[in-house]
C-alpha positions, -999 to 999 in steps of 0.1 A, spaced: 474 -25 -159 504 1 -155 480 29 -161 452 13 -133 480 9 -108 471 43 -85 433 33 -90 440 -6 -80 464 1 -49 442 28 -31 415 1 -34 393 -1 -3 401 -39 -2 436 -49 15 438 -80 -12 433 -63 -39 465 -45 -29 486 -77 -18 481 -90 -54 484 -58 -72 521 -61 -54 524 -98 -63 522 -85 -102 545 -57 -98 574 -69 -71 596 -98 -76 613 -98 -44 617 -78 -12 657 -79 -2 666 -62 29 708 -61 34 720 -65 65 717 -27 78 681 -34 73 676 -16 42 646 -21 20 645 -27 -16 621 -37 -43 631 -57 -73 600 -48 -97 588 -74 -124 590 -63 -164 575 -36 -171 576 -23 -140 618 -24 -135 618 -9 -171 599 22 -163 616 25 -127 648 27 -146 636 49 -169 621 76 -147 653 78 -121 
């Protein structure tokens, strides 16, 4: 899946992006300055952390 991810998320088809995201982000948090951030699901987090 990690290596389909590219392929899947510049799908023609809007839902097959919404549950790409459902498989790979946990939860959406935005702080009160209206920041954005992502908390991935396993492997996903792993590899983020990784790779910064």
């Amino acid at each position: 899946m990690i290596s389909r991810v590219g392929v899947v998320y510049n799908a023609p088809e809007r839902s097959d992006q919404k549950e790409l995201l459902r498989h790979v982000v946990s939860r959406v948090v935005i702080d009160n300055e209206g920041t954005i951030s992502l908390e991935l699901r396993a492997p996903f987090a792993y590899l983020h952390n990784i790779y910064q």
